[in-house]
N, C-alpha and C positions, 0 to 999 in steps of 0.2 A: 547429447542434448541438441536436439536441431531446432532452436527458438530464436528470433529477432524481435524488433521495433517495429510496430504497424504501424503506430504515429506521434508524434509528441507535443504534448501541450502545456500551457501555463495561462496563468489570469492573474489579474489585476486585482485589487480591495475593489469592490463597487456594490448597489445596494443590490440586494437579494430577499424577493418574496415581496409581500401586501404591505408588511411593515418597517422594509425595504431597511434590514438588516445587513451589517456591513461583512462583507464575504468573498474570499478569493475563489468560491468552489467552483466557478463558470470558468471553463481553460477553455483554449481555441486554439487552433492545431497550428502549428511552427516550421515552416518549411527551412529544410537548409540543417548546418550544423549548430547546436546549442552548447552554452557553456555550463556545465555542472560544477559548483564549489560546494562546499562543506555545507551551508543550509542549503542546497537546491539548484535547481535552474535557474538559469538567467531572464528574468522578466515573471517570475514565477512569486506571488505576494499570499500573506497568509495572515487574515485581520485581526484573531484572537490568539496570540501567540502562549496564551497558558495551555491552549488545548490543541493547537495546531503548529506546525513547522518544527523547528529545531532539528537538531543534530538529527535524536533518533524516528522524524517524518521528514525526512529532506525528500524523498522523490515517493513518489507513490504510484506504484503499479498495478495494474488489470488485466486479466486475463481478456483477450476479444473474444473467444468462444466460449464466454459466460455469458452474452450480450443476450444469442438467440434462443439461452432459455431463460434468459429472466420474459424475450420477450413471449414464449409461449406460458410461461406462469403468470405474466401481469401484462395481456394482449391490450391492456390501456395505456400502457409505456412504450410499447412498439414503436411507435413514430418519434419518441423521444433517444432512443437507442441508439447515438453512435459512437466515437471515439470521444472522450471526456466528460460522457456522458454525466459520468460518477466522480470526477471531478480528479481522475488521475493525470498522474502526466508522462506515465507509459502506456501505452495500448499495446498489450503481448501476442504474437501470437506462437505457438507451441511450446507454452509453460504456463502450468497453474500451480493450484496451490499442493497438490498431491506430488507435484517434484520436486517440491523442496524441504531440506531440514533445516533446522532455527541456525543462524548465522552462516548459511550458505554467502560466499563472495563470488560475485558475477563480473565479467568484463562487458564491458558494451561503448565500443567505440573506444577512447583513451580514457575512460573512467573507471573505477573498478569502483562497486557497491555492495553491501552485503545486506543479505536478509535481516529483518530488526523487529517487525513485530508484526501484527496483522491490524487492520482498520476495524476501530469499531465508530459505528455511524452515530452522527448528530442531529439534532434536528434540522441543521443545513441542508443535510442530506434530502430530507424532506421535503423541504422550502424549494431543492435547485428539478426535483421528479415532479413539482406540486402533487405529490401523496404521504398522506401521514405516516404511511402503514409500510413506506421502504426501509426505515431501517429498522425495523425488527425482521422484515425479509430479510434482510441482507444477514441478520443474525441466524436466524433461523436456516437458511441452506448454505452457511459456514462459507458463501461463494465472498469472502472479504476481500481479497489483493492481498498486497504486503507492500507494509514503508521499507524502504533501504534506508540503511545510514550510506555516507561519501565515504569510503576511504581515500580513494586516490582520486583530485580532480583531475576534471581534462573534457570533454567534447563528446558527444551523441549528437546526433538522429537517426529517423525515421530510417527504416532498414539494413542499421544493423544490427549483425548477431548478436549473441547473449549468449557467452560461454561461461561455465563452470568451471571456474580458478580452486577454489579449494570447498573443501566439505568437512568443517569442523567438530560438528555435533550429528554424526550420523544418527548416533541412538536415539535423538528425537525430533519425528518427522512433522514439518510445519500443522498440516492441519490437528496436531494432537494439542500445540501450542494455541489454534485457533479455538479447540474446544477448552484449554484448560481457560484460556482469557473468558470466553462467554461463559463457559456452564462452571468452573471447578474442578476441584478432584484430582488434584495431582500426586501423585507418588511424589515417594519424598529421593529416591532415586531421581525421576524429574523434577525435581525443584532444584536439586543440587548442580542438574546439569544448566535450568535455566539460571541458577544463580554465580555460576561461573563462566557461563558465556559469553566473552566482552564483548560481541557485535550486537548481543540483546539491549534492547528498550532499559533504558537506565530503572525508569518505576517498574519494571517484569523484576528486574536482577535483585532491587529492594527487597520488592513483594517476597519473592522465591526466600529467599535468605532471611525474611523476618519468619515467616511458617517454619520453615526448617529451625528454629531457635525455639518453635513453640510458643 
């Protein structure tokens, strides 16, 4: 895997949109080394904590060459398009979501992180593109990122690598997780493997294991 850190960002609680809704989704890029703990980055804030942050969305990552085809799909986003655009706070570049399987652990810098679930968008998301119609794009061509959880804290930035520590659940590869979140339909072979995966989404592992019960 030859992938690194294009850039790294965080934001603050401040108001977001017309009706100037309270929102960490604006990150702004961070020179130098950053600290990662258990919820997140250092300087990194998240207003609605029922639906946002925790354990299993502490960092949130993006692929950068998803950027220039969102912008050839939505040429009125174009100028909006760059790092944190979408309110991550890894900008990737040589890893999407086709490389990875559910609880993959990455190294990056003194941190080690694993794969946790995939974004599904808010209306914030909307408010921060001003277009209604982004997050069902974003549903629609499965291009989500993926939250880590922390395992191990310790320090990133912007260009370092992003190595491949361990690969637990080979048998089910991220973007099948990204379809079973949006659309359904999972075997119950994959249920069993998302409902034993501990680096998965605490509510994925529920979900998984209430289906599987019937």
């Amino acid at each position: 895997m030859n992938a690194r850190v294009v850039s790294v960002q965080v934001g603050r609680i401040a108001p977001l949109g017309p009706d100037r809704v309270a929102s960490g989704i604006v990150k702004h890029p961070v020179a130098g080394p950053v600290a990662v703990a258990r919820l997140g980055l250092e300087g990194d804030e998240q207003a609605d904590l029922s639906v946002h942050g925790g354990p299993d969305k502490a960092v949130y990552a993006y692929p950068a060459s998803h950027y220039p085809r969102w912008a050839g799909e939505q040429p009125h986003l174009a100028d909006r398009l760059e790092p944190g655009a979408f309110g991550e706070n890894l900008t990737i570049e040589g890893l999407v979501e086709d490389h990875l399987c559910v609880g993959d652990i990455h190294a990056i810098g003194s941190a080690r992180l694993q794969v946790c679930q995939p974004r599904q968008p808010c209306y914030k998301f909307a408010l921060r593109l001003n277009d209604a119609r982004a997050p069902k794009a974003m549903v629609r061509s499965s291009r989500s990122g993926w939250y880590y959880r922390v395992l191990s804290e310790g320090g990133l930035q912007a260009g370092d690598a992003i190595e491949l520590v361990e690969r637990p659940h080979p048998e089910l590869a991220f973007p099948r997780l990204v379809e079973i979140v949006n659309v359904g339909g999972a075997t119950s072979e994959e249920l069993a493997v998302i409902g034993a995966a501990e680096g998965v989404a605490g509510w994925l592992r529920t979900q998984a294991r209430a289906a599987l019960r019937g």
